[in-house]
Structures are given as C-alpha cells and as structure tokens.
C-alpha positions in Angstrom: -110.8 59.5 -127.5 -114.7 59.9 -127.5 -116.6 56.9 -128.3 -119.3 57.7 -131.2 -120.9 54.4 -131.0 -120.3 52.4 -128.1 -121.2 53.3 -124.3 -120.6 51.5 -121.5 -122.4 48.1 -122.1 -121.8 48.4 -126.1 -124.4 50.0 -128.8 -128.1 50.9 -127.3 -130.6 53.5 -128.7 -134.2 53.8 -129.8 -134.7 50.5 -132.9 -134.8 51.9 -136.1 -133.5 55.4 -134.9 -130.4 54.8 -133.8 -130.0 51.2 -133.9 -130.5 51.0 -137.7 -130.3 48.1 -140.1 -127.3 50.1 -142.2 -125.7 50.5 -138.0 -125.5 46.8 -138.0 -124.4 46.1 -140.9 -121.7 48.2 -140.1 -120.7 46.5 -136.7 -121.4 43.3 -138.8 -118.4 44.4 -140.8 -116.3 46.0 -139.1 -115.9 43.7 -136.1 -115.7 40.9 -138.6 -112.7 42.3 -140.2 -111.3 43.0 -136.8 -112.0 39.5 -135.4 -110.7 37.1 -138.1 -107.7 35.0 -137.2 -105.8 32.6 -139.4 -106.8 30.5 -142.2 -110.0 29.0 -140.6 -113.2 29.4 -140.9 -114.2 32.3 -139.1 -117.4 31.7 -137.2 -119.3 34.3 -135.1 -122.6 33.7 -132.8 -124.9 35.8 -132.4 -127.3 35.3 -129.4 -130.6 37.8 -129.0 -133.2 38.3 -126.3 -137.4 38.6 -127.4 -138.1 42.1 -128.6 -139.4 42.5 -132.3 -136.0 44.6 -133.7 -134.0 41.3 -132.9 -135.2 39.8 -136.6 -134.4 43.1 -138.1 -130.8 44.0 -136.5 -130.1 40.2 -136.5 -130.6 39.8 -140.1 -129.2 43.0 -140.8 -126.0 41.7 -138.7 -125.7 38.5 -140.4 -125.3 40.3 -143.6 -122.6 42.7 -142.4 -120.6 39.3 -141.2 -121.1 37.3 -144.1 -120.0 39.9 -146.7 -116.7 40.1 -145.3 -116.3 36.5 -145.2 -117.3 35.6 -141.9 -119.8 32.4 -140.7 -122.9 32.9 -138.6 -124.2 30.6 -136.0 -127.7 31.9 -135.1 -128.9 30.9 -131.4 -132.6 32.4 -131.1 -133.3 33.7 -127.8 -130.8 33.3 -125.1 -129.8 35.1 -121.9 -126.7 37.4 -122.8 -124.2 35.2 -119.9 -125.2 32.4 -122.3 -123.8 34.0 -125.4 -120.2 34.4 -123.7 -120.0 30.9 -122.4 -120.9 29.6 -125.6 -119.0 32.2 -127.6 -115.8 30.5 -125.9 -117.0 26.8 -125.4 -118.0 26.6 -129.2 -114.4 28.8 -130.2 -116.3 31.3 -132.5 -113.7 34.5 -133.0 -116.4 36.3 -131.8 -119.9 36.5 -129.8 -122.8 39.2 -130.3 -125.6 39.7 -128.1 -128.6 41.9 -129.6 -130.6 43.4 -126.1 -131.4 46.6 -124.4 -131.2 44.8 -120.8 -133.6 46.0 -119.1 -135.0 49.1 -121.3 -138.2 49.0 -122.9 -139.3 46.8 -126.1 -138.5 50.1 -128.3 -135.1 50.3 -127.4 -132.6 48.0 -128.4 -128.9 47.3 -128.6 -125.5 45.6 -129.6 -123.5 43.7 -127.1 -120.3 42.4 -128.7 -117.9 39.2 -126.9 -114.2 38.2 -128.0 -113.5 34.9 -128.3 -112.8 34.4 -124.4 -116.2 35.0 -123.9 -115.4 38.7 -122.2 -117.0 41.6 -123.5 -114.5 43.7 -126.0 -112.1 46.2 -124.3 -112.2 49.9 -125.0 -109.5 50.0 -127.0 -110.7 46.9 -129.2 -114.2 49.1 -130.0 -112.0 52.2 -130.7 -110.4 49.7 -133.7 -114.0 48.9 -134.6 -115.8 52.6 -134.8 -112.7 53.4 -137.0 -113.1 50.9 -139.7 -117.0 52.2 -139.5 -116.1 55.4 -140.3 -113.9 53.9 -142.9 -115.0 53.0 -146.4 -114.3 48.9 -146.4 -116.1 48.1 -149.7 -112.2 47.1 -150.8 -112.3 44.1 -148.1 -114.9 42.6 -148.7 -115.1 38.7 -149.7 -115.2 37.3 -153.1 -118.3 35.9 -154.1 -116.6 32.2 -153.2 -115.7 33.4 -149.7 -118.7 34.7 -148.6 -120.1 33.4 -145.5 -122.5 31.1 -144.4 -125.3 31.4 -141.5 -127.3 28.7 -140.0 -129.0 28.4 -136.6 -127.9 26.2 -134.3 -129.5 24.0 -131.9 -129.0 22.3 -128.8 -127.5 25.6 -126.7 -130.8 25.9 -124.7 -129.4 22.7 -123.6 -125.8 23.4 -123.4 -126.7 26.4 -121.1 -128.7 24.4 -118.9 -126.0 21.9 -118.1 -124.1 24.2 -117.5 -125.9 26.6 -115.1 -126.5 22.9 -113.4 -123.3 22.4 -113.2 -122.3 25.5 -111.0 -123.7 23.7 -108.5 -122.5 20.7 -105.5 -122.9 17.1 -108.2 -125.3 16.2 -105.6 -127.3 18.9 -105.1 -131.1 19.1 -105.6 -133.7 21.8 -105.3 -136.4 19.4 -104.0 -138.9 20.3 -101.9 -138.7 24.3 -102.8 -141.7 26.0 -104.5 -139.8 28.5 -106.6 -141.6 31.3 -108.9 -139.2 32.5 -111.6 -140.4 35.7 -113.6 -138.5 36.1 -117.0 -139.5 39.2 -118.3 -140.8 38.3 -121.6 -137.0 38.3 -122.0 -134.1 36.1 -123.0 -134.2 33.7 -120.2 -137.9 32.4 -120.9 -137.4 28.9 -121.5 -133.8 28.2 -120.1 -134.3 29.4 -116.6 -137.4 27.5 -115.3 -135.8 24.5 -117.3 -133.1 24.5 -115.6 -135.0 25.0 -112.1 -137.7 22.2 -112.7 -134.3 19.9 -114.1 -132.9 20.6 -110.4 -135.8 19.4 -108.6 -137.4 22.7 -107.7 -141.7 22.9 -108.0 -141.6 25.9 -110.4 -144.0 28.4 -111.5 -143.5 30.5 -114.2 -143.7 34.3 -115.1 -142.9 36.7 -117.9 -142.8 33.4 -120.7 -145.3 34.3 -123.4 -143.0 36.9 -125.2 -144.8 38.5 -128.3 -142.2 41.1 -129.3 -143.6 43.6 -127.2 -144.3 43.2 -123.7 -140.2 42.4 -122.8 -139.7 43.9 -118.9 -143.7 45.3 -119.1 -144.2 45.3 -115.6 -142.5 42.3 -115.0 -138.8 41.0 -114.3 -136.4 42.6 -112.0 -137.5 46.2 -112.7 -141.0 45.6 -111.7 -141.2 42.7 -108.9 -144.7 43.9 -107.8 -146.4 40.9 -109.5 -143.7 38.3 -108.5 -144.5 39.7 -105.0 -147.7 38.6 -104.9 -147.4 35.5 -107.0 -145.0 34.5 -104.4 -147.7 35.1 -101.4 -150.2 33.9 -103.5 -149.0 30.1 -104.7 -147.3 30.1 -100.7 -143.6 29.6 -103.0 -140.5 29.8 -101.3 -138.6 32.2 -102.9 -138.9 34.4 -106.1 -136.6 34.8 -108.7 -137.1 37.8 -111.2 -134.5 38.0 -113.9 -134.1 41.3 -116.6 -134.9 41.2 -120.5 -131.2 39.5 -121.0 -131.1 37.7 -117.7 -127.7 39.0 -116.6 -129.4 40.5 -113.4 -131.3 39.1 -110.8 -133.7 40.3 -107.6 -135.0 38.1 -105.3 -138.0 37.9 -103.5 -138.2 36.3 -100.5 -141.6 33.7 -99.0 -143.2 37.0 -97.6 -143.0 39.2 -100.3 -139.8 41.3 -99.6 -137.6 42.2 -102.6 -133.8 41.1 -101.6 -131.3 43.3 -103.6 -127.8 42.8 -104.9 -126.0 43.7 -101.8 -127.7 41.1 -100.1 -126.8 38.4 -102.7 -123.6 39.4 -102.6 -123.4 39.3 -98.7 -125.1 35.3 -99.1 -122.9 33.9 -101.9 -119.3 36.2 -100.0 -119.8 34.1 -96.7 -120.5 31.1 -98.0 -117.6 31.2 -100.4 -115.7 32.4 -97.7 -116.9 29.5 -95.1 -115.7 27.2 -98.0 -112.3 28.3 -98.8 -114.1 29.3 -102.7 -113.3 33.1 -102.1 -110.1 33.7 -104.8 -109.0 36.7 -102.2 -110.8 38.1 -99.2 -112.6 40.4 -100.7 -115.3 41.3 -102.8 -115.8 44.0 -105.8 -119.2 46.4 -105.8 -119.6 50.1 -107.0 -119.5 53.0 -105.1 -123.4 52.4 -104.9 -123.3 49.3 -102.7 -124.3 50.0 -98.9 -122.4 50.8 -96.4 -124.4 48.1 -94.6 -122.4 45.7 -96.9 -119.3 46.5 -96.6 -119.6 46.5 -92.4 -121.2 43.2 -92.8 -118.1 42.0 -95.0 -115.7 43.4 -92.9 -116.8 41.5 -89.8 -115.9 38.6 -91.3 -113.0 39.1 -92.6 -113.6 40.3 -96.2 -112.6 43.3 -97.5 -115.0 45.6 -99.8 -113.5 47.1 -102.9 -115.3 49.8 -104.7 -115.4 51.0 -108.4 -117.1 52.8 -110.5 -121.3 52.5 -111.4 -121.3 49.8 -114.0 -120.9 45.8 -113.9 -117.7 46.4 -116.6 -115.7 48.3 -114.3 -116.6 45.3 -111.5 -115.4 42.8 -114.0 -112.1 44.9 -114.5 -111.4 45.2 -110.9 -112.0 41.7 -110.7 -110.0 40.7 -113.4 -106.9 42.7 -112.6 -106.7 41.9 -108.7 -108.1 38.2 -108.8 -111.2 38.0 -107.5 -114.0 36.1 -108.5 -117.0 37.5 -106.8 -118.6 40.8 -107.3 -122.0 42.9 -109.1 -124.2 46.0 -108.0 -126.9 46.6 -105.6 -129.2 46.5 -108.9 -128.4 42.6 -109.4 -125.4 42.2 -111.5 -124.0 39.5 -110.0 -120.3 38.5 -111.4 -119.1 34.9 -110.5 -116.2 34.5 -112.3 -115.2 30.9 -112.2 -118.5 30.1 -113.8 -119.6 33.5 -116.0 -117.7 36.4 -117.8 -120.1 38.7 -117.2 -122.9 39.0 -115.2 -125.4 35.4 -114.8 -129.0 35.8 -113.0 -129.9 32.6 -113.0 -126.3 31.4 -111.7 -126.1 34.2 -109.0 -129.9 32.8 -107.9 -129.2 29.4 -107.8 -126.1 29.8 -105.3 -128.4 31.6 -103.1 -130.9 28.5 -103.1 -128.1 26.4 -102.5 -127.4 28.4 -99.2 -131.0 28.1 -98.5 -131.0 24.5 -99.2 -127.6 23.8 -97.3 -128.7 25.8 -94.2 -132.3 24.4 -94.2 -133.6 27.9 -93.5 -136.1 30.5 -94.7 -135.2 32.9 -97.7 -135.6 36.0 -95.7 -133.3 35.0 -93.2 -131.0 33.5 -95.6 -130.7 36.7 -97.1 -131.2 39.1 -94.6 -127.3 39.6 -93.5 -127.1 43.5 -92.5 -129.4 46.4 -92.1 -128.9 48.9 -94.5 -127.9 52.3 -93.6 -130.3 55.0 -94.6 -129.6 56.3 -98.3 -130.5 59.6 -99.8 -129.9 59.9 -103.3 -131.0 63.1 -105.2 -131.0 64.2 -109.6 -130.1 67.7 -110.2 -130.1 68.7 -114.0 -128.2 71.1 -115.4 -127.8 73.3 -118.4 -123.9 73.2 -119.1 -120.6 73.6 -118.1 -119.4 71.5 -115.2 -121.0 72.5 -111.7 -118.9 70.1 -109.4 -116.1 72.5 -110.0 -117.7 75.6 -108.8 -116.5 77.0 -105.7 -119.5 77.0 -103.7 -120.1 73.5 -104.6 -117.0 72.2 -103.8 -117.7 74.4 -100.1 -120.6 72.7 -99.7 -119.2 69.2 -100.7 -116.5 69.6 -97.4 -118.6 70.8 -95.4 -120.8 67.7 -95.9 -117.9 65.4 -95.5 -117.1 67.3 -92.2 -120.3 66.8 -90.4 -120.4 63.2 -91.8 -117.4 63.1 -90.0 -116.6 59.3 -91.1 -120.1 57.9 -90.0 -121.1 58.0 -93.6 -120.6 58.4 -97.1 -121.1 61.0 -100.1 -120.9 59.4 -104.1 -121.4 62.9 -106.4 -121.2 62.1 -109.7 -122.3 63.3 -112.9 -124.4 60.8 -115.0 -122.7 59.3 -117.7 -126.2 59.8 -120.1 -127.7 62.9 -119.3 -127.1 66.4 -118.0 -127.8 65.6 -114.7 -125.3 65.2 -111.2 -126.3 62.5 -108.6 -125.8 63.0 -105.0 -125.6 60.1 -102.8 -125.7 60.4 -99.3 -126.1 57.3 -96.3 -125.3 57.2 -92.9 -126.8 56.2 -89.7 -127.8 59.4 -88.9 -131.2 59.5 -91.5 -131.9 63.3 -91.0 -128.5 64.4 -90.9 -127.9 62.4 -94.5 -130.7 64.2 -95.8 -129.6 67.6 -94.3 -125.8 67.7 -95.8 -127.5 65.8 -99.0 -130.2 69.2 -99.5 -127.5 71.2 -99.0 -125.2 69.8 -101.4 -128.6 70.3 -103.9 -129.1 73.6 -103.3 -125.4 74.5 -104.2 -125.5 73.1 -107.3 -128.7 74.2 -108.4 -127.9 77.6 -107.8 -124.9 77.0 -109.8 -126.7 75.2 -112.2 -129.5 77.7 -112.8 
C-alpha cells in the first residue's frame, strides 16, 4: 500500500503547505485514537526542535490529542533521541517529535514514537493515515474527558544524566578543549551541558536559535565554521550535531571533518576490544565505504548492509541483534543506550576512545583509507530506466570490469525522479569510466 502521509522518517514538507495546522490535528487524532490503552490516563509527549512552525504544529497537535481524550506533556526544545528515551522512561502511550532534521527552517515535520520509545512501524502508520482519511468526529471525548496539556520540566536534565551515564562511572572529559556546534537546533542547551558537566573546556556554536537560522551554515551539514573555530580556539576536537541532534560529524584538532564510517570504525573496535559488541558485526547502508567494511573485517567484524535510511539500520539491527550501526552521513545507532539515532551519545564514545587511548582525534579516528567513490544524479522524465535493456548491458558490463575490486549501488531516489549511481574501487579512473558509462545509458534512455 502507498503511503499518502508518511515517508521514511515520518511526515516532512514545506510549514504551512504541506505540514498544515488541520494536518496535525489530524495525526493529533488519529494516532491518539490508535495509541490509547486501558483505563488510564493516556498521556503523550511531544518533544520539538527551534524552528518557528514548532508553536504552530505543536499547538495545533495538542489540540488534535486532547479532543480525543488524550493528555499532553509538552517538553520545549529537545534533541529527537531525547523524545524516545523519555517517551519510554516517563511510560507516555506515545512520543512525537516535530523537526525536519537537517532541512531548512521552512521545512518542517512529524516524527511519531510508540511507547518503547522506537519509531512506529509501517504497518502501525498505515492504521493511522486510515483513521485520517476517516471521518472520527463520532470518537471524540465528552467534554469531561477531554484532555489536559502541560509542559514539563526537568527533561533537559533527565537527558543529560542520561547521555552521562553512557559512559565508564568514572570517566571525565578533563583536560579536552571541545567545540560543540548545535545548529540553532534541538540540542542547543543539552549538549554543551552535558559536555561542560563531564569535565570537557567547551565552546559553543549554533545556540542563539531565533526561529530561523536552524542548520544556516552551521551543524553537521555545513562544518566549514566549526572547522575553523576548531583551528582557531587550538580545541581538540569538534562536535557538529543536525537541527534534531540525531546525527553527528566530527572534526578533528586540524580541521578535518571525520564522517560516519569512521565513527563507526572507532566505537566497532572498541566495543569489540571490550567484549560490548552484541554480535561481530556491524549494520551500515549500502553507502558505507568499502574502506569500512575491509577495516571491519580485519578484525574480525563482519559488515552488513541495508538499505539508504537509519530505519532500515535499526530494523536490521533489531531483527539479528546487534547493537551498533548508522550511515556515513552520521546516524549513529547504539542500541543499548538510544532507539534511534543519538549525536551527542555516538560523540561522546568517540571522546572516550580518545581519552582511554591518550591520543590525538585524527588518529583516533583515522582507521582506514577510503576507497575512491564516484557518485552521479541522472533525472528522468518517467517510466522506469533501470529496466531498459541497454541499461541493464551496461550495468554488467560495469560489474565485469570491476571484477570484484569494487562496488556499484544504482538506485532510484526515493523523492525525486532521479537514479543514483554509485561507483568505488581502488582503481579511481576506472570507477569513473564504468560509472560515465552507466550515465550515458540511462540518459539516453531517459531522454
């Protein structure tokens, strides 16, 4: 069944265009029909990052739960990981989370939790679209069993602890300079509290939110500025988190962005070197570098791929029983501390490393050498190109010269009309060679 509504990390769309006040209401409703359980109190939180639509959708959300009955705790701004801890740690029936991630202030979306603090499962937003399309003016409460909404507070706190807590009882950050950019996001207060709590010097970025300027050349889409903040106070490291700080990119003491591959190589053999890895292995998309998964392999861990997006991580994960896995981009799953994706928990077990080994950022977090990668967009008009004939010819023939020193991800985008074609190897001009041919196949088809 095609999803009207939802996408792959819930609702997202322009504010007031397609993520209207009568939309929330509507997911207000619906998933607090869906979501009530028993006799109790029904309680649902609703977490939100810093851009201006939050007042509008939130209020427009608290309505839609209320009218059917259902209590609101209201958390201000906090880091979407934060809203599925607490969602399970305070037992609400449910947990909401209003952020774009890392789009621009314009944009905005709907994130929705169950209560074990996991984002909802296809099937469970299929039940909710269908009771939106429905009429539910009949379910409603009765004026005496309407709702109540109040914000809460003390979670800045909570979330702190517990990000603290992730770590050895005894370990400090002291003596680190660390420079931690927020985006004008989510994170803004929590993350360099919790640094500064652990003993780190800390500077901060990207924490005078005004509505607007949420990921504006800042956070882990735009680490330019960290960069040189980093150089410039002489800091250790660099930590630069997205709008909701569920990703994370760090910069190490010369300046050099360190991606999620690299995180995930850190965090995979320490684990490993302290019998923390749940199985040897660890889960990235099909996007994750070569590089990586030789690295892994040489010690031992095995490297299984899904598809692009951090939800089809955390299923892999889920299913097989592993607790470590994310995407080059920075979604960094630890699943014996987060349900979903945690920046400032995937950043603190690197400095942890760092602190443990007594050594320098970029070495810490230098483990491989990544293979060349060649990534080209074509666009097309209709129809579906990757099943042409010539395409496909083109496709083998790739493969063939590859001839196992490489890789090939074709895929067509999941939001546009557009096909991806990924190429690596460690052969640079031959990647790019069987990668422009694979692009002029389909752009003749796709003329």
């Amino acid at each position: 069944m095609v999803r009207k509504y939802f996408g792959t990390d819930g609702i997202r769309g322009r504010a007031n265009s397609t993520i209207t006040p009568e939309l929330a209401l509507r997911v207000g409703q619906s998933a607090g029909l869906l979501f009530q359980r028993g006799e109790h109190r029904n309680r649902v939180l609703i977490g939100k990052d810093t851009r201006l639509s939050g007042y509008m959708i939130e209020t427009a959300m608290v309505a839609g739960f209320t009218s059917v009955g259902m209590d609101v705790l209201l958390t201000g701004p906090m880091p979407t990981p934060a809203v599925g801890m607490l969602t399970r740690s305070m037992r609400a029936d449910l947990g909401v989370m209003i952020s774009a991630s890392h789009n621009p202030y314009d944009d905005n979306g709907i994130k929705l939790f169950g209560p074990d603090g996991y984002k909802l499962t296809d099937e469970v937003e299929h039940k909710i679209e269908a009771l939106m399309e429905s009429d539910v003016s009949k379910r409603l409460a009765k004026s005496a069993d309407l709702g109540r909404a109040k914000r809460i507070d003390g979670v800045q706190d909570r979330y702190i602890e517990f990000a603290k807590r992730t770590l050895p009882r005894n370990m400090s950050l002291d003596g680190l300079r660390v420079v931690v950019d927020c985006a004008n996001g989510a994170a803004y207060q929590v993350a360099p509290g919790a640094l500064w709590e652990l003993g780190a010097d800390v500077v901060s970025m990207g924490v005078s939110p005004d509505g607007f300027n949420i990921n504006q050349d800042c956070g882990s889409t735009a680490p330019d500025a960290l960069a040189r903040k980093v150089r410039e106070v002489r800091a250790d490291v660099g930590i630069a988190l997205d709008g909701d700080a569920d990703r994370v990119l760090i910069i190490d003491e010369h300046g050099h962005a360190v991606d999620g591959d690299q995180l995930m190589a850190v965090i995979a053999a320490s684990w490993k070197e302290d019998g923390r890895l749940a199985k040897p292995g660890v889960v990235a998309t099909v996007m994750s570098n070569l590089g990586l998964e030789r690295y892994l392999g040489s010690l031992g861990i095995k490297l299984a791929r899904t598809a692009v997006g951090d939800r089809y991580v955390l299923d892999h994960m889920r299913t097989h029983g592993f607790n470590l896995g994310g995407e080059a981009s920075g979604h960094i799953i630890l699943s014996d501390y987060a349900t979903t994706g945690d920046g400032l928990v995937a950043a603190l077990q690197v400095l942890a490393v760092a602190k443990k080994l007594d050594q320098p950022i970029s070495k810490i977090c230098h483990r491989f050498e990544p293979l060349p990668q060649v990534l080209r967009n074509v666009r097309y008009k209709k129809g579906k190109p990757l099943e042409n004939d010539k395409v496909q010819l083109a496709i083998k023939s790739a493969e063939k010269r590859l001839n196992g020193q490489g890789r090939l991800v074709i895929r067509p985008s999941g939001t546009e009309p557009v096909i991806r074609v990924m190429g690596e190897g460690d052969d640079k001009s031959l990647v790019e060679d069987v990668v422009d041919g694979i692009v002029e196949a389909l752009t003749d088809v796709a003329a």
